[in-house]
TORLUM-872911 format. One record per residue: residue number from 1; x, y, z of N, C-alpha, C in turn. Coordinates in steps of 0.02 Angstrom, whole numbers. Atoms other than C-alpha are relative to their C-alpha. Example, Ala and Ser with C-alpha at 12.3 -4.5 7.8 and 13.67 -1.06 7.14 Angstrom:
2
NODE   k    n_x    n_y    n_z   ca_x   ca_y   ca_z    c_x    c_y    c_z
NODE   1     45    -59      0    615   -225    390     45     60      0
NODE   2    -42    -59     -3    684    -53    357    -39     55     37
//
This chain:
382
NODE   k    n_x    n_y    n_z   ca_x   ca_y   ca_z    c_x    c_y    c_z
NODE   1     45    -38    -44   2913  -2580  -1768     23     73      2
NODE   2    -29    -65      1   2910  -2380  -1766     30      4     81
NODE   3    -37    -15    -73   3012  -2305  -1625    -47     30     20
NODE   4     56    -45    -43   2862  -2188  -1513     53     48    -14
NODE   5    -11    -67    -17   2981  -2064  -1483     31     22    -67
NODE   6    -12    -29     79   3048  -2035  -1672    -61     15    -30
NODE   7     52    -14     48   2864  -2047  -1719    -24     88     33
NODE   8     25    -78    -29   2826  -1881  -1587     49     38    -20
NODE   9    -71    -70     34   2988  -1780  -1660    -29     -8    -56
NODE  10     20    -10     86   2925  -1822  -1820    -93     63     -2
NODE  11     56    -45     16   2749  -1756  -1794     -1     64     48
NODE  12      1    -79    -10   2810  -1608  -1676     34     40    -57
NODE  13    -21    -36     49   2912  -1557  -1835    -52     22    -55
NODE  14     76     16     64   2767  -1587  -1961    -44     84     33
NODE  15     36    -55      0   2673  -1457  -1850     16     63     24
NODE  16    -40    -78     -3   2804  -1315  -1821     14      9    -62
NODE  17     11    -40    101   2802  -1316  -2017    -58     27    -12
NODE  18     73    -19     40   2615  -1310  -2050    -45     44     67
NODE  19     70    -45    -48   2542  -1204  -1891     22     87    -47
NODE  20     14    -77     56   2626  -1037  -1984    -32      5    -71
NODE  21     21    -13     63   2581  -1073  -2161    -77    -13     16
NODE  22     69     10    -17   2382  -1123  -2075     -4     86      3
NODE  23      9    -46    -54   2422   -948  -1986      0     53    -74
NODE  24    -16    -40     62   2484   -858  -2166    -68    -27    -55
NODE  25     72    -17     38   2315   -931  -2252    -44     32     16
NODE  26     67    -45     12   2205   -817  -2181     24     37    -27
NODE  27     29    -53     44   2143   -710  -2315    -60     71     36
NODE  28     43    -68    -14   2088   -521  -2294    -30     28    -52
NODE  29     62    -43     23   1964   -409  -2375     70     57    -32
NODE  30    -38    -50     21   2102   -266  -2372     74    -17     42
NODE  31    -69     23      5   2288   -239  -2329      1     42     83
NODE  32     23    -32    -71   2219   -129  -2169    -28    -57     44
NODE  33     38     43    -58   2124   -285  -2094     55    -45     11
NODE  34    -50     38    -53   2277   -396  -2093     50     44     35
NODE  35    -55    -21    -32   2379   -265  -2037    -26     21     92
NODE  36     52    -12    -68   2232   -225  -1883     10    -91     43
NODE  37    -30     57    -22   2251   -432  -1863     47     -5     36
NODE  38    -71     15     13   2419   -458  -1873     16     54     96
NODE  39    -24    -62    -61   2443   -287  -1727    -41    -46     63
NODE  40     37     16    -67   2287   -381  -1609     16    -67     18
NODE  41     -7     73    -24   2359   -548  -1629     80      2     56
NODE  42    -69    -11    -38   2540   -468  -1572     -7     24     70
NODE  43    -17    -33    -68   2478   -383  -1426    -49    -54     52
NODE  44     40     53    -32   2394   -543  -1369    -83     -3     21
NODE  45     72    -11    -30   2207   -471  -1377     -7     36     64
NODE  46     -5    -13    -92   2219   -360  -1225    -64     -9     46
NODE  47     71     39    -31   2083   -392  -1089    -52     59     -8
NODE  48     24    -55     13   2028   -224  -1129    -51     13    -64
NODE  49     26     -1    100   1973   -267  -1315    -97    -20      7
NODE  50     76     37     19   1800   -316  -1266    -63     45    -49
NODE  51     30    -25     78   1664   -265  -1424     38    -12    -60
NODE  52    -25      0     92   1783   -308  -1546    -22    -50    -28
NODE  53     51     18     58   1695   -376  -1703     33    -30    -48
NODE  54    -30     15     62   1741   -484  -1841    -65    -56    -42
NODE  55     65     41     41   1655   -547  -1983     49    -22    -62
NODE  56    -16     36     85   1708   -650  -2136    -57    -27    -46
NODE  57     70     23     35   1624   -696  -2305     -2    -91    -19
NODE  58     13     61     15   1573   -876  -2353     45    -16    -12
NODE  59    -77     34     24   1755   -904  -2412     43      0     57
NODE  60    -34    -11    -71   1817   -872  -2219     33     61    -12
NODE  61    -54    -40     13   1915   -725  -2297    -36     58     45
NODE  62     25    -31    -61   1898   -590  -2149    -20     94    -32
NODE  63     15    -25     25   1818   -457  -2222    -45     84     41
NODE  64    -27    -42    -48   1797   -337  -2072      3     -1     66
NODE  65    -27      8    -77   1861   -286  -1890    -29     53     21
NODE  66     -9    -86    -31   1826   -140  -1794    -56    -30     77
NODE  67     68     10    -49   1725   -125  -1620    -73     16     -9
NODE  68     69      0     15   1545   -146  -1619    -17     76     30
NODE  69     52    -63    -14   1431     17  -1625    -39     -6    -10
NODE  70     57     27     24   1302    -37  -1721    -41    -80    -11
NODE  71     28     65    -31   1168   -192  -1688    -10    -19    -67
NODE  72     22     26     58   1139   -297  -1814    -53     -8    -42
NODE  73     93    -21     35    937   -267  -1828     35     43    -47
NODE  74     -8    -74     47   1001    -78  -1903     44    -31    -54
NODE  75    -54      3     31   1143   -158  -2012    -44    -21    -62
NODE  76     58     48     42   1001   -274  -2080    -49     57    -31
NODE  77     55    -44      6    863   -140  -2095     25     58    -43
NODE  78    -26    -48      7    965     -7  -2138     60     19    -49
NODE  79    -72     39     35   1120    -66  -2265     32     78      3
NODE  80    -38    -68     23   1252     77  -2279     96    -12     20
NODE  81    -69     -2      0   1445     85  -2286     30     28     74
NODE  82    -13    -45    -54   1455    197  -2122     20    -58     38
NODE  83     -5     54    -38   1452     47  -2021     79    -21     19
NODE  84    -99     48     24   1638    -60  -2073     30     69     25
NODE  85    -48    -61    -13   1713    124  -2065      2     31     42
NODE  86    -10    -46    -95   1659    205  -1905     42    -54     64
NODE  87    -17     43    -50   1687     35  -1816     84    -20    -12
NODE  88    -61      3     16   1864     17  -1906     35     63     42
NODE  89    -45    -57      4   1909    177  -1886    -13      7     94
NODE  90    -15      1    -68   1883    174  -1691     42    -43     36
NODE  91    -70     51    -33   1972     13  -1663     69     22    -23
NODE  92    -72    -32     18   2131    107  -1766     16     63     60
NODE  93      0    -41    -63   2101    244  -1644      5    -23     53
NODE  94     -5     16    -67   2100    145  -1488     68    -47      1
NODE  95    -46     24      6   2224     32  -1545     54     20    -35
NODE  96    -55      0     44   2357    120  -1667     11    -46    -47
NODE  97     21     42     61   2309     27  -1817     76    -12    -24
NODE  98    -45    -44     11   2396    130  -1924     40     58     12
NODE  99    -55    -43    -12   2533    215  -1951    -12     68    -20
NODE 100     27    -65     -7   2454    369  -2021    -67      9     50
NODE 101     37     17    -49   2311    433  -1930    -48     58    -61
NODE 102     61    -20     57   2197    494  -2106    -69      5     40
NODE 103     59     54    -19   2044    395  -2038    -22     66     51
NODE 104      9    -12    -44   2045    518  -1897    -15     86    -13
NODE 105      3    -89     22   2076    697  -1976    -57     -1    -46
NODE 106     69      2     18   1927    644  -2095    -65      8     47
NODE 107     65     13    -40   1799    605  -1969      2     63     40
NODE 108     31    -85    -47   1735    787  -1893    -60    -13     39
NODE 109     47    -14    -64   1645    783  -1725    -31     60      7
NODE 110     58    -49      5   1482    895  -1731      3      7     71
NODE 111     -1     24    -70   1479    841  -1556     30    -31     27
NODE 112    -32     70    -55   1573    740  -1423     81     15    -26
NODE 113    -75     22     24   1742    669  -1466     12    -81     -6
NODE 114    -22     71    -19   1832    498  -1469     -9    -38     54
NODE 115     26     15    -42   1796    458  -1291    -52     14     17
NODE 116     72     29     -8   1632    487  -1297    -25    -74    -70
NODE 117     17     52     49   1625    360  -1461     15    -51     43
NODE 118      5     68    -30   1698    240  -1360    -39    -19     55
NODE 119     70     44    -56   1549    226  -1245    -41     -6    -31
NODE 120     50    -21     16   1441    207  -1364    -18    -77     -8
NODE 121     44     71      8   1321     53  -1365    -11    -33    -58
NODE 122     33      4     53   1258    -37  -1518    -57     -2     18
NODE 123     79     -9    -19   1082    -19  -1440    -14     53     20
NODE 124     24    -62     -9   1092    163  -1414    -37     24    -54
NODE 125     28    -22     71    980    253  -1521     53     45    -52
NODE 126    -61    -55     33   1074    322  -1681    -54    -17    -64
NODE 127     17    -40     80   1031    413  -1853     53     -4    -30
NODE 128    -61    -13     60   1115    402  -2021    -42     42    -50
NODE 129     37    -63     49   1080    567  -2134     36     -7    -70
NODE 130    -31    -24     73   1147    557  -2318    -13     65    -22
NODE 131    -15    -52     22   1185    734  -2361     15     -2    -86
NODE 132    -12    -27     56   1162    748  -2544     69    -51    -51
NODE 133    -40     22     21   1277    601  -2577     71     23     14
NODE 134    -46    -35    -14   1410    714  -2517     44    -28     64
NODE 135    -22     19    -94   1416    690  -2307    -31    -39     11
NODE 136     43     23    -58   1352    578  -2195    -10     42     65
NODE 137     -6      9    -67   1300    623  -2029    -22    -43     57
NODE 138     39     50    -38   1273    495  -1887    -14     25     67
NODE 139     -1    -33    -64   1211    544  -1730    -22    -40     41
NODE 140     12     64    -51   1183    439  -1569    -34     48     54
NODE 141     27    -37    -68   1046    513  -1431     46    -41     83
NODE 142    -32     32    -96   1121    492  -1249    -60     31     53
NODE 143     48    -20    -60   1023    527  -1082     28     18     31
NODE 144    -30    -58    -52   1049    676   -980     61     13    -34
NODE 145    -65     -2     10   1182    709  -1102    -19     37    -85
NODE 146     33    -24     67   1190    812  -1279     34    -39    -52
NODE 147     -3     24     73   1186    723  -1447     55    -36    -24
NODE 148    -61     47     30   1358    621  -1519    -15      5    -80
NODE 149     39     23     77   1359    649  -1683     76     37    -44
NODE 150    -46    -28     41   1487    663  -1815      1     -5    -90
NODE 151     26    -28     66   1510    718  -1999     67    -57    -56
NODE 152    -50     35     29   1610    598  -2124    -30     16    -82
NODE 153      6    -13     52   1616    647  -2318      1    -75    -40
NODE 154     -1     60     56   1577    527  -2442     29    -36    -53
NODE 155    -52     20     37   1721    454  -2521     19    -80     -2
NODE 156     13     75    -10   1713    269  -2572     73    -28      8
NODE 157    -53     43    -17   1913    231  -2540      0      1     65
NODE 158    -17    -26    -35   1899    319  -2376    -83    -64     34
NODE 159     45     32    -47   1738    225  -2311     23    -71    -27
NODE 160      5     75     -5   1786     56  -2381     71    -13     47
NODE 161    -53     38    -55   1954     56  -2258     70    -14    -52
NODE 162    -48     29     64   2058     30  -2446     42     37    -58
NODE 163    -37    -36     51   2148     88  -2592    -59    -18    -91
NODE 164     51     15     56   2069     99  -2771     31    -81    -28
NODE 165    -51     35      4   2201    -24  -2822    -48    -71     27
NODE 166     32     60    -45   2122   -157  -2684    -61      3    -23
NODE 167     61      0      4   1949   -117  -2712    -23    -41    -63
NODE 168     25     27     62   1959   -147  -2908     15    -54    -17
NODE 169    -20     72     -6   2053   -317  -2875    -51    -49     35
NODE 170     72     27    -17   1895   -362  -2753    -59     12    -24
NODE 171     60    -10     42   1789   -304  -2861      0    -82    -52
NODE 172    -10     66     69   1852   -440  -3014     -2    -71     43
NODE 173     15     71    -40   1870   -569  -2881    -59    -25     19
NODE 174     74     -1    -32   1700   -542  -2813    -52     -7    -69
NODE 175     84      8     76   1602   -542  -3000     34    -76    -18
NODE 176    -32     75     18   1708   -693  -3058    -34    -58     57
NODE 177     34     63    -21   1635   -789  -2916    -96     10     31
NODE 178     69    -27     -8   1472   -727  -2902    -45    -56    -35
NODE 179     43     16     16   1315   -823  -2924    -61     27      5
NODE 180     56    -18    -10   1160   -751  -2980    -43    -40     36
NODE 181     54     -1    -21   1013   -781  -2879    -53    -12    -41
NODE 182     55      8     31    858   -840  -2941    -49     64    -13
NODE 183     41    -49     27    757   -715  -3036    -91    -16     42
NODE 184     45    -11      0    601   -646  -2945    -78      5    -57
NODE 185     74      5     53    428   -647  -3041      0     74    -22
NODE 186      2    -56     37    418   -510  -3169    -83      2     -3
NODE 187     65    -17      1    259   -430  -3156     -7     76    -29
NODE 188     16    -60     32    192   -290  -3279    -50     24     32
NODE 189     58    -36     -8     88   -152  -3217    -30     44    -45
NODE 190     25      1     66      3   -112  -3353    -19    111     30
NODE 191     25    -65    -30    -62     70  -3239     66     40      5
NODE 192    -73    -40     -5    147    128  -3229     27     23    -84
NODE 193    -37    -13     59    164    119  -3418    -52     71    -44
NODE 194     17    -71     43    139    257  -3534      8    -14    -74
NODE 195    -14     33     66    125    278  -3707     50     47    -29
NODE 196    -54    -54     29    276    358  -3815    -34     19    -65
NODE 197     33    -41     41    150    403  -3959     45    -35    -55
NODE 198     -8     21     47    234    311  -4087     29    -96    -12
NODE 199    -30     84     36    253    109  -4167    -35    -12     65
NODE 200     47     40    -52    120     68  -4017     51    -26     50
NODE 201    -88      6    -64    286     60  -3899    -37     51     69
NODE 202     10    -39    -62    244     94  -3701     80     15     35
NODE 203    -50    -13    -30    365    152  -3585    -19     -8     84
NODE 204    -15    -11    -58    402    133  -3388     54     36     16
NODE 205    -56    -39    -27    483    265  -3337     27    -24     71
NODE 206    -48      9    -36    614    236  -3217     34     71     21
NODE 207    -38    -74      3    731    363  -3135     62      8    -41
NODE 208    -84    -23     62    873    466  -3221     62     29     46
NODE 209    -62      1    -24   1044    484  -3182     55     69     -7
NODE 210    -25    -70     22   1109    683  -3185    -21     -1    -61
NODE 211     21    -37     62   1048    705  -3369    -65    -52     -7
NODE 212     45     40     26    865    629  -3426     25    -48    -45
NODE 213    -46     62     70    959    526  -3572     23    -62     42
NODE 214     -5     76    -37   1025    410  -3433    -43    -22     64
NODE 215     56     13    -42    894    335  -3349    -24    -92    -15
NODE 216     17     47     -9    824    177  -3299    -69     -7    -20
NODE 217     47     15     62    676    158  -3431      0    -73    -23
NODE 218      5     75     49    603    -10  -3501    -61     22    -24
NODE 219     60    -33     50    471    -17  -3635    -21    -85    -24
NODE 220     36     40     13    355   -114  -3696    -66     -5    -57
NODE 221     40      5     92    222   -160  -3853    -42    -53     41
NODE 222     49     59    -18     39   -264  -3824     24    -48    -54
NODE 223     -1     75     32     36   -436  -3886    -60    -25     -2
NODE 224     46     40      7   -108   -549  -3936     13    -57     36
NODE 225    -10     54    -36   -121   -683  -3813    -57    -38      6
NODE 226     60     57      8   -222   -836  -3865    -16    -39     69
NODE 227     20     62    -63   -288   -981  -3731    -46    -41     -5
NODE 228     48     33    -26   -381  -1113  -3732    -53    -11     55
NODE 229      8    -32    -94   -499  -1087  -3598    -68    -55     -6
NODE 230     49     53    -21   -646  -1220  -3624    -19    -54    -73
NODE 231    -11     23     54   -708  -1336  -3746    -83     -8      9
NODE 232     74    -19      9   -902  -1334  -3812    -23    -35    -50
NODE 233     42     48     65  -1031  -1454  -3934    -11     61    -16
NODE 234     42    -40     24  -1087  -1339  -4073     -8    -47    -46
NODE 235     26     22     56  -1199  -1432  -4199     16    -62     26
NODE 236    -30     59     -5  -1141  -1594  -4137     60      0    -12
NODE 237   -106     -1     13   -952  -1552  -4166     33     19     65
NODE 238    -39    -42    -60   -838  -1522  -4014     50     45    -32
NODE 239    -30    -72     35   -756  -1348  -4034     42     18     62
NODE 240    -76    -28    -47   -598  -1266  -3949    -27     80     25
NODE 241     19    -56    -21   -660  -1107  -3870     62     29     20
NODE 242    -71    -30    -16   -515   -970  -3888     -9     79     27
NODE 243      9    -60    -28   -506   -832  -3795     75     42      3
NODE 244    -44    -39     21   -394   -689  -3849     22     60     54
NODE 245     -8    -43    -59   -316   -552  -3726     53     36    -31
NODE 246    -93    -73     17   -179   -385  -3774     19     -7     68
NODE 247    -24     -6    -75    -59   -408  -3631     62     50    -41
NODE 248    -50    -34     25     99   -298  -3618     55    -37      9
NODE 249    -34     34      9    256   -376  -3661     70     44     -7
NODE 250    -56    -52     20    441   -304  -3667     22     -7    -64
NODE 251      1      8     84    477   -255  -3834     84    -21      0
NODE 252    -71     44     18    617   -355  -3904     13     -1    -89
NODE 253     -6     -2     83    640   -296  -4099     70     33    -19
NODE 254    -95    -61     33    812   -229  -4198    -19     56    -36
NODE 255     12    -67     30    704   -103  -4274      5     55     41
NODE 256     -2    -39    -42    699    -22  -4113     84     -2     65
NODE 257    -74     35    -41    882    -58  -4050      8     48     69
NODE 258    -36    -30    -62    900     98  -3921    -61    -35     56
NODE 259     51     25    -76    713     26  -3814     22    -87      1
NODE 260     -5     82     -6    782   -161  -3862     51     13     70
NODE 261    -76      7    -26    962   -154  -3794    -16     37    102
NODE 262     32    -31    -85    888    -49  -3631    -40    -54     49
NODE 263     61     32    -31    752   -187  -3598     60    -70     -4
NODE 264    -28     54    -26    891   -333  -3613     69     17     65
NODE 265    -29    -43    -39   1017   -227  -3524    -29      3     83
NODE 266     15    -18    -80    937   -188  -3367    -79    -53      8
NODE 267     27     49    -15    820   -350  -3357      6    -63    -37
NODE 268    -22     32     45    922   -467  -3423    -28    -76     42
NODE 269     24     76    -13    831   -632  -3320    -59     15    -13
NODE 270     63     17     21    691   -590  -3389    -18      4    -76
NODE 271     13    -21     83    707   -534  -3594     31    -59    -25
NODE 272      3     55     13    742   -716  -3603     59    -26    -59
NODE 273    -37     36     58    908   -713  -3695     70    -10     60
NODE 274    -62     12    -33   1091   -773  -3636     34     52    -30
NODE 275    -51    -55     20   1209   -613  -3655     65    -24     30
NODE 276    -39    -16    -30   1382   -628  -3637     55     55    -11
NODE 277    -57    -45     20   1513   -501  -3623     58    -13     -1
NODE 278    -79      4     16   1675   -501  -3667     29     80     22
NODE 279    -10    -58    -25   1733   -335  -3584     63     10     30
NODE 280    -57    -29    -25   1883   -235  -3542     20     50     68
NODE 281      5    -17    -49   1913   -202  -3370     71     59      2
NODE 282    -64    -53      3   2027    -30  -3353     17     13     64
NODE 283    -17     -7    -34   2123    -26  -3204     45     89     44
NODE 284    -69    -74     -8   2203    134  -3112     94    -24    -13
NODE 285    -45     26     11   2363    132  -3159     38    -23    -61
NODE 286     -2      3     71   2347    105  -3335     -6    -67    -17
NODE 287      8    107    -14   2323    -92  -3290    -44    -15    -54
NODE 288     47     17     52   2200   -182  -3409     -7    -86     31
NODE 289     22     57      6   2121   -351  -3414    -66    -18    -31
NODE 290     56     -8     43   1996   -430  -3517    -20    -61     28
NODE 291     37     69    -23   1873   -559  -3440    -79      6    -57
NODE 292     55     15      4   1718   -640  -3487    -75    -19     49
NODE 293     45      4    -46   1557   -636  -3399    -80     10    -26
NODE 294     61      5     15   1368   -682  -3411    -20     74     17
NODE 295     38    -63    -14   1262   -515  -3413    -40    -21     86
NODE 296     35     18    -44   1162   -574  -3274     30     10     51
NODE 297    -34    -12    -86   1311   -615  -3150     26     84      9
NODE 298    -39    -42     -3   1379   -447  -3195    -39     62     38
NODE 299     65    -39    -19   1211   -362  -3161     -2    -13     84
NODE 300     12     28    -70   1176   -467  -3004     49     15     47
NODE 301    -49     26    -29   1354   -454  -2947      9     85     46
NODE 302      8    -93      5   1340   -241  -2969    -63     37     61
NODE 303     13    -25    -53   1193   -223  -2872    -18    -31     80
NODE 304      8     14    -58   1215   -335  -2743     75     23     62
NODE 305    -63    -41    -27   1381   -216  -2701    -28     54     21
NODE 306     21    -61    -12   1245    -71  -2688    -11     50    -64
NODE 307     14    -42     72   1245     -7  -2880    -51    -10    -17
NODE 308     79    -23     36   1082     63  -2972     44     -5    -71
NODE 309    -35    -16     87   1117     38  -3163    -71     56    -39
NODE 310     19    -44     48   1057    157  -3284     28      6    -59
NODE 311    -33     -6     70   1077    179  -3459    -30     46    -60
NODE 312      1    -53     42   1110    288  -3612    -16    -38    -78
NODE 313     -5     33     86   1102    240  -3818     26     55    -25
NODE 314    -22    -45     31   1218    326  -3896      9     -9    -99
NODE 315      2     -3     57   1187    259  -4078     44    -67    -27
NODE 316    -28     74     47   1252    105  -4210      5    -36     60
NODE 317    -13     74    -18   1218    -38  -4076     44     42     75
NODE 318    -54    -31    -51   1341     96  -3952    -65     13     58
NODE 319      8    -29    -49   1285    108  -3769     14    -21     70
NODE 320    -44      7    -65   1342    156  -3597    -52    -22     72
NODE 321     29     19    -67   1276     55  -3428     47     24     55
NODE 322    -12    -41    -65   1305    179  -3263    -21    -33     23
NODE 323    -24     42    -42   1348     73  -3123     -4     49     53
NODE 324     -2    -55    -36   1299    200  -2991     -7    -35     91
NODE 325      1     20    -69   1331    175  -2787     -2     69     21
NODE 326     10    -77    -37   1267    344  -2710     32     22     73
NODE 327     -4      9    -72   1278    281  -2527    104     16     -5
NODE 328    -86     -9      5   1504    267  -2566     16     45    -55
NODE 329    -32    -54     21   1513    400  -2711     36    -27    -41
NODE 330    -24     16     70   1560    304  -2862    -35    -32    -48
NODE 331     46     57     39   1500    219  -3001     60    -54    -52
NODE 332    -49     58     54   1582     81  -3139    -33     31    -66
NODE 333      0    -17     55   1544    148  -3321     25    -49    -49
NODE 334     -7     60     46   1522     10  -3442    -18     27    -58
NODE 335     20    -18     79   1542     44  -3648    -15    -77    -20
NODE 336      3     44     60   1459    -73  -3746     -2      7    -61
NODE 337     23      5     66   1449   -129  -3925    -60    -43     -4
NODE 338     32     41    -24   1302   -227  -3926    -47     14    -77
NODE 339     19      5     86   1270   -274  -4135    -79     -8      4
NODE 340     82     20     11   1090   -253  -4206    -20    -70     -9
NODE 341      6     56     43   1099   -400  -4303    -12    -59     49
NODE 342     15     39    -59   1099   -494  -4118    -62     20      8
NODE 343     27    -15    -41    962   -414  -4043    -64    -48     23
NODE 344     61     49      2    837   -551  -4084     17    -67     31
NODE 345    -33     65    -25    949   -694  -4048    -14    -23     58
NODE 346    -26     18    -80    960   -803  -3896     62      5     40
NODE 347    -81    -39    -16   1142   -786  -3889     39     42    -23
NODE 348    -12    -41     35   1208   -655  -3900     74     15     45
NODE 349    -68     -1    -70   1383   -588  -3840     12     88    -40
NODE 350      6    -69      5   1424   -386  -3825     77     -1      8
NODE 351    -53    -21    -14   1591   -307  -3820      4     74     16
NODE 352      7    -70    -36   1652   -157  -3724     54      7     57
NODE 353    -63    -13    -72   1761    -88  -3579     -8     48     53
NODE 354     29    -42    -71   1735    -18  -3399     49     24     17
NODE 355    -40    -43    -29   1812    115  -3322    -37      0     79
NODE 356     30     68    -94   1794     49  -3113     -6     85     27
NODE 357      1    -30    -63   1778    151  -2968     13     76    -22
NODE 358    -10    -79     -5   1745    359  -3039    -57     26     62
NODE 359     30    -36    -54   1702    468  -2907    -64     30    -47
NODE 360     73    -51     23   1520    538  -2934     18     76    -29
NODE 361    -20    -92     33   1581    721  -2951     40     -6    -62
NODE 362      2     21     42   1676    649  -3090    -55    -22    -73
NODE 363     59     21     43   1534    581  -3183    -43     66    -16
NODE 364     -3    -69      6   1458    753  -3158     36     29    -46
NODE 365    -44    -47     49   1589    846  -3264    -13    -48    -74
NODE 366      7     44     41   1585    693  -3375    -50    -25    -66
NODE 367     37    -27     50   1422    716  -3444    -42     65     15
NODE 368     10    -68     22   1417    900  -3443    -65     19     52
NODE 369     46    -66    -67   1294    948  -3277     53     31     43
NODE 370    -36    -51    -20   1347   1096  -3223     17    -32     89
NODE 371    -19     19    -75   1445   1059  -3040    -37     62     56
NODE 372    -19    -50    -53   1385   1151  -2897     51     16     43
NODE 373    -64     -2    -35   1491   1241  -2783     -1    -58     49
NODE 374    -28     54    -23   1588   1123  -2683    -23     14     64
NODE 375     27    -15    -74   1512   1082  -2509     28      6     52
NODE 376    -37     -2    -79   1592   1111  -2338    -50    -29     30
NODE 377     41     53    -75   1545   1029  -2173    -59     65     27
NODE 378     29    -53    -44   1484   1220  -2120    -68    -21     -7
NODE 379     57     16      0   1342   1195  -2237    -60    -62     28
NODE 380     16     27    -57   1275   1059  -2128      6    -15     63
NODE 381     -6     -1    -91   1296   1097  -1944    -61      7     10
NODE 382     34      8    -26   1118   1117  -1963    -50    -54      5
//
């Protein structure tokens, strides 16, 4: 027979082993949210903490903290990075996060200060202004009271709370488990396309990306489209009545490799082939790694982070997909190789290598538009 009281020493030991290592599996987003944790779990939650906010993604991994400012209608309605970072960056401010105090010499008050942020509602009315990709400004109306509003520059390490380092490690984590989404219904408007005046090839223009050459363009060629559509006695014979129709179709030929590679490229659940890449991920740091990944998840994975792709042809089978996030001020820059001799195939597999997280003004110099001068906060005080 067990002893009772050897069996309760046994299972109070069992769970002064496994309540820290339960306590050491939560997983964070960044190295700032367990260290914001880690500080609110030490000071026992004070009774003072009320609005503070946490959210994790489908994997429980806690993915951000900060006090609430903003309601979740606007978060929904409205998507933007400002959000995680104003509400971070006030709980570091109220609480002594961190140990530097960055977060704080960035953020420039047009109006108010820190104690007026911390009265601020998530149901007060507030504005978010994108400045040119440059600034934000957010401003919050008050009653009987003037304006709240402050100025934060657009810098995607500085609004995600992280390091590039972290970001480009949740980046690979986050496409690796990514599942595309079911492809919406592709529908041609036959009234958006244009004609390019040569080989009966249309075009949908799309927008372009600092130079016309990179741009989000697909193209397209009519097709003969048969149908059965009734069936009819002539002479005493039954006859197949066919009815013929030119629809527009995305052109998919190797004679035309720079409108092919564009049209599987940037609608790859619909040009009906399996792409995969084999691609070289370049790390800061001089890091490297080489994964594999369906075109689709890589697509799907890109802009459901907030990236617009766009793309260039730079010649033999060579071209580059811009990975652009305006709202944070970077993009991903993907080289492919992407062989003629595929282009017809169903499977097909591309090779190539990304360079992660360049700042926009980067990309700018990169392909040769001239920079404007550099902006200050002055130029928007108004």
């Amino acid at each position: 027979m067990i002893d009772l009281k050897t069996f309760y020493r046994v299972c109070c030991a069992v769970l002064i082993a496994v309540l820290p290592c339960m306590a050491d599996a939560q997983t964070f987003k960044t190295s700032q949210l367990r260290q914001a944790y880690e500080k609110l779990r030490l000071d026992n939650r004070p009774s003072n903490a009320e609005g503070l906010t946490i959210r994790t993604d489908e994997n429980g991994m806690i993915e951000h903290i900060g006090i609430q400012l903003f309601s979740q209608q606007m978060r929904t309605l409205l998507p933007s990075p400002i959000y995680d970072y104003l509400e971070f960056a006030l709980l570091n401010h109220k609480y002594s996060i961190l140990e530097n105090n960055l977060q704080e010499k960035k953020i420039m008050f047009r109006n108010g200060t820190w104690d007026d942020l911390v009265n601020i509602s998530p149901y007060d009315d507030c504005t978010i202004d994108n400045r040119d990709d440059k600034w934000y400004i957010v401003t919050w109306k008050r009653i009987s009271q003037e304006p709240l509003s402050v100025l934060i520059p657009i810098d995607y390490e500085l609004l995600a709370n992280s390091s590039r380092k972290e970001m480009e490690k949740n980046f690979t984590r986050g496409l690796l488990r990514h599942k595309p989404e079911k492809p919406k219904s592709f529908i041609i408007d036959e009234d958006h396309l244009e004609s390019l005046h040569r080989d009966g090839i249309l075009v949908k223009k799309g927008k372009s990306f600092l130079v016309p050459e990179i741009n989000s363009n697909t193209y397209y060629r009519f097709v003969t489209v048969s149908e059965n559509a009734e069936t009819a006695i002539r002479a005493g014979k039954v006859e197949d009545i066919v009815f013929e129709e030119d629809l527009p179709d995305l052109l998919i030929d190797s004679l035309h490799p720079s409108e092919t590679i564009a049209n599987i490229l940037l609608t790859p659940h619909h040009a009906g082939f399996h792409v995969n890449l084999s691609i070289e991920l370049l790390y800061a740091g001089y890091h490297k790694e080489t994964i594999n990944v369906n075109l689709r998840q890589w697509m799907s994975y890109c802009q459901s982070v907030g990236c617009i792709p766009y793309y260039a042809y730079e010649g033999n089978g060579d071209a580059i997909l811009v990975m652009h996030n305006g709202k944070e001020g970077y993009a991903h820059l993907l080289y492919l190789h992407c062989p003629a001799e595929q282009l017809e195939e169903k499977e097909q597999t591309y090779t190539g290598k990304v360079y992660m997280y360049i700042p926009t003004s980067n990309i700018q110099e990169l392909f040769g538009r001239e920079r404007k001068n550099k902006s200050t906060p002055k130029e928007y005080d108004s």
